[in-house]
N, C-alpha and C positions, 0 to 999 in steps of 0.2 A: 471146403473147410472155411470158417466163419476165422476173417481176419481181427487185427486188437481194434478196426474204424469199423465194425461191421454196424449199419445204420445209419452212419453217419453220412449224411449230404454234401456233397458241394459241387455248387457252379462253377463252372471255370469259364473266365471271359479272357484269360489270358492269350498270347500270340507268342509264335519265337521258340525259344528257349527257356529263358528261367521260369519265367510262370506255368507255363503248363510241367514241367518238367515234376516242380513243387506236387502240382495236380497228381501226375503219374504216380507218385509217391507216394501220395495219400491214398491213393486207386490201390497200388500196390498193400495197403494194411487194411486194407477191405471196405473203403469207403466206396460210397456211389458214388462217379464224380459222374457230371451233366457236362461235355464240351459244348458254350456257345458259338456259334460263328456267323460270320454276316454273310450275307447273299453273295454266292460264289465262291464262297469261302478261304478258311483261312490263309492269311499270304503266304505262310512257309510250305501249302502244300504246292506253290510254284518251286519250291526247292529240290522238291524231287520225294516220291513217295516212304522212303527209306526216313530220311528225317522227319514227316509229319507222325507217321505209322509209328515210328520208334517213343515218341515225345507223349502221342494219345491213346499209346493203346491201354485196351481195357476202362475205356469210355464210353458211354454213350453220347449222341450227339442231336443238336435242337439247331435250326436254322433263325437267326433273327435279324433284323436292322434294328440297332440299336440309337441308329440316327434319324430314326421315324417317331412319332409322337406314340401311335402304336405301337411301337417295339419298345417302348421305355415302361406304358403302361402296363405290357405283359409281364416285363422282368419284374415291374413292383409287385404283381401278381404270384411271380415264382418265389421271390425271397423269403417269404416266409414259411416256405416250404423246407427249406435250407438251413445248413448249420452254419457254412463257410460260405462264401465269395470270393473269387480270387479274380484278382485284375491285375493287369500292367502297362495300363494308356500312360501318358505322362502323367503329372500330379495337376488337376485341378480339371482336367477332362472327365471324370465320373462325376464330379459338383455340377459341370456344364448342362452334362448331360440330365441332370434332378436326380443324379444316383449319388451324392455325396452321402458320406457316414452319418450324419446327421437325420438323413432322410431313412437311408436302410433302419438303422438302430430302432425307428419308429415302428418301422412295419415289421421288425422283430428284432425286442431288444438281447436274443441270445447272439444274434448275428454275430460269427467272426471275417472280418475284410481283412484279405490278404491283401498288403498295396505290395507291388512289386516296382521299383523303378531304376531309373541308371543312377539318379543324385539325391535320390529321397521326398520327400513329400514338403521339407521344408529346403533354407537356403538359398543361394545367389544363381546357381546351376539346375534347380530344382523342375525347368522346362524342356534343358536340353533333352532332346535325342540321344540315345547311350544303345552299345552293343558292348559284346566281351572283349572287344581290343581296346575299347575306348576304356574300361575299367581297367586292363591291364595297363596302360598308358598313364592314365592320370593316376593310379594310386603307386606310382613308382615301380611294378614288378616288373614292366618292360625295361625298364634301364638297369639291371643287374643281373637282365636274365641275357644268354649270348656268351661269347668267347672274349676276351681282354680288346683285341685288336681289331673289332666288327661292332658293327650298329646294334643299339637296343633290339632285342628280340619278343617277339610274341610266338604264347606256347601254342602249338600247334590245335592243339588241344584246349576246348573253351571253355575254361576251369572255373571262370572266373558266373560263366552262366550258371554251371553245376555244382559251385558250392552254393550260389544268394538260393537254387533252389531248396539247397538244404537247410538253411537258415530259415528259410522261407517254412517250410515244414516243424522245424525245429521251436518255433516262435507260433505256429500254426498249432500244434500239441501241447503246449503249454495254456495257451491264452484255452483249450480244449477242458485242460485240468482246472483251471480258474473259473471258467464257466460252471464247473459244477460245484464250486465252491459258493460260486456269488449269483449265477444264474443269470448273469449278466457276459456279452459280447464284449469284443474291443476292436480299434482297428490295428494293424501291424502294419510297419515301416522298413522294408527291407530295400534294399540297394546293391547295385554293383558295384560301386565305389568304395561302399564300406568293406565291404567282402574281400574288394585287395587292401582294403589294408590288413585287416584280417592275416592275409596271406604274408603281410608285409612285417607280421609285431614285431619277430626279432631283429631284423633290420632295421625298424624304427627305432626301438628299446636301446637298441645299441649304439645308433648315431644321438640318440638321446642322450647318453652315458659319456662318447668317448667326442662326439662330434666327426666323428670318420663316416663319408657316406660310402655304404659299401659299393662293391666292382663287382663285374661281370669276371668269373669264373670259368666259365664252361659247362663243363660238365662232371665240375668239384663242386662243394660249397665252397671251398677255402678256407684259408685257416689251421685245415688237418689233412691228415695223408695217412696211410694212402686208402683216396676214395675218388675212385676215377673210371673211365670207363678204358679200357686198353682193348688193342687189337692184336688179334692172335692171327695164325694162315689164315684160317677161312673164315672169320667173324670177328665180331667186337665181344669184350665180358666186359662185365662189370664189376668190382673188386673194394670192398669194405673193410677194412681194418684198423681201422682206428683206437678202439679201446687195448688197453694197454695186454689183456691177457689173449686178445684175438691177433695182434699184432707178434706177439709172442710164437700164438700157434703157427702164423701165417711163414715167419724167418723159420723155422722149423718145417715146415711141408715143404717147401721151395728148395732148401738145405742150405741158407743164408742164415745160421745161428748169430755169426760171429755179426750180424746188423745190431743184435742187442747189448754188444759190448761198447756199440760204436755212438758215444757220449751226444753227436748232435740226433740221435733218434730213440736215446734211453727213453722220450717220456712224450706225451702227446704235445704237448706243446712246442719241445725240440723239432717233434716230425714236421708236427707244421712249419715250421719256421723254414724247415728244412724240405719243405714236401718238393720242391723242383728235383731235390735230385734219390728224395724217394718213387714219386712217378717214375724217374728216368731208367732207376736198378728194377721196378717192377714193371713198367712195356718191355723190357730188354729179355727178361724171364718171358714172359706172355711171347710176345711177338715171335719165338721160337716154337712156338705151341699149337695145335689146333686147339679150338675151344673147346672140345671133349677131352683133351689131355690138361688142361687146368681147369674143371671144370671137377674133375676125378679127382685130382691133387688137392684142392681148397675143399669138395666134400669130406674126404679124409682126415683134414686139418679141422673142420667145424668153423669154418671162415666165411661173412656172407657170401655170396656172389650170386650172379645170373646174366646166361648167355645175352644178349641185345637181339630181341626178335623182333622180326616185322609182325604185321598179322597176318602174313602169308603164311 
C-alpha cells in the first residue's frame, strides 16, 4: 500500500540516533530512503545489531567514502536524483566537504537539507560534539528531573534524540509543502538543544513569570496531588487525580468522602499545597493492596491510573 511520501526520495547521510531516526520516519510514510554509509560502515552498528536494525530499517543502503574526492563527486552525482538530504556531521563539515547548501541547491534547486546537530548551525557552541545527555544537561531538563534529595537525573530513555527526530520530520513536511508552492528547496536547522528547551517551555515560561527555578519532584510534577506513583504488595501504580471532579470520584471509590469536606483539599490548589499529606492518606490506602485490587477500584471510579510495568 502506497504511503502519504510515496516517490518521494531521500539520502540519509545521517549516524546515531536523531538523524536517521528522522529518516525512518519518512521511510515509514513511504518515502525511498537511500542509507549512506562509509567503508565499514556505520559507527552505531558497533552498538549492537538491535539499535542499528531498529533506527534503518526499511532502507536501502549504498556504501561510500565521503572523504575521497571520488566519493564527493558521486554524491554530487546522486543529489539531484533526490528530494531530501539529511545529514548530521557537525555544522560546517558538509561546506568542507564541497557539499555545502549552497553547492547542493545548484545541482538541484528543489533540494530539501535536513541539518541535524547538537547546537545548530549557527552560535558560540555550533562545533561542539552533542549526544542526548548532553541536550538533556544543557537545556536544563536534567536538573528538575530526579527526587528532591539526589543528583540531577537523565531519562533513561533518549528523549531528547526522539523528539529533534521529529521536528526534524516535522520541518521536513513542511519545507515538502512549500516546495510545491514555490518549487523551490531550503535548508532546515534542527538541534538537540533546542528540542530541551522545547521540553523545557513551561518551566522556563514559569520562572519567566514568577522567577522560581523549578525542583526536582520525583515522580510528581509538583504543585498538585495526588499524582504520584505509590506501591501496593506486589507492584508499584500509578494514580492521577487531580482535576476537581476525578478527585471527587477518586474520595468516593476508596470510601474517603469525608476528604472533600476537608477545607485544606476542597480545591486543586489546597491539594497541592497540601499534596505531602495527600500522598501520605493515598500510599496508606494503596500499600494495603495488590495492584489488581486498586487497579479494580480506580476502573470502577473512572480515575486515571496504570500499573508500573517493566518490559518484561
Amino acid at each position: 500500500m502506497a504511503g502519504c511520501l510515496d516517490g518521494i526520495k531521500v539520502l540519509d547521510m545521517g549516524r546515531y540516533q536523531a538523524g536517521p531516526r528522522c529518516a525512518m520516519i519518512l521511510s515509514d510514510l513511504g518515502a525511498e530512503v537511500v542509507k549512506l554509509e562509509a567503508p565499514g560502515g556505520d559507527e552505531s552498528r558497533g552498538i549492537g545489531k538491535v539499535y542499528w536494525s531498529v533506527y534503518n530499517r526499511g532502507k536501502k543502503s549504498i556504501t561510500l567514502n565521503v572523504r575521497s574526492e571520488k566519493g564527493i563527486a558521486l554524491i554530487k552525482e546522486l543529489v539531484p536524483k533526490f528530494d531530501m538530504l539529511l545529514q548530521n556531521f557537525r555544522p560546517g563539515v558538509m561546506a568542507a566537504m564541497g557539499l555545502g547548501y549552497d553547492t547542493l541547491k545548484q545541482l538541484n534547486p528543489g533540494l530539501i537539507l535536513i541539518n541535524v546537530s547538537g547546537f545548530g548551525q549557527q552560535g558560540p557552541y555550533k562545533h561542539r560534539p552533542a549526544y542526548d545527555p548532553i541536550g538533556q544537561a544543557m537545556s536544563g531538563l536534567m536538573s528538575f528531573t530526579g527526587f528532591p534529595d539526589g543528583p540531577p537525573v537523565m531519562t533513561n530513555s533518549p528523549i531528547i534524540d526522539r523528539i529533534t527526530a521529529l521536528h526534524a520530520t516535522i520541518g521536513a513536511l513542511g519545507a515538502l509543502h512549500r516546495r510545491d508552492v514555490t518549487g523551490q528547496g531550503q535548508a532546515l536547522d534542527v538541534c538537540l538543544l533546542d528540542t530541551g528547551y522545547t521540553l523545557m517551555e513551561i518551566p522556563i515560561a514559569n520562572y519567566l513569570l514568577t522567577g522560581k527555578e523549578p525542583q526536582r519532584n520525583g515522580n510528581s510534577p509538583g504543585g498538585i496531588s495526588p499524582c504520584n506513583a505509590y506501591q501496593a504488595k506486589d507492584g508499584w501504580i500509578y494514580i492521577l487525580a487531580v482535576p476537581q471532579d476525578m478527585f471527587g470520584r477518586f474520595c468516593k471509590g476508596v470510601g474517603r468522602e469525608d476528604l472533600l469536606a476537608d477545607e485544606r483539599f476542597s480545591s486543586i490548589a489546597g491539594r497541592g499545597k497540601h499534596a505531602k499529606e495527600i500522598d501520605g492518606l493515598v500510599a496508606e490506602w494503596v500499600k494495603a493492596r495488590t495492584v489488581a485490587e486498586v487497579s479494580a477500584v480506580l476502573e470502577q471510579a473512572e480515575v486515571p491510573f496504570a500499573p508500573v510495568h517493566s518490559i518484561a
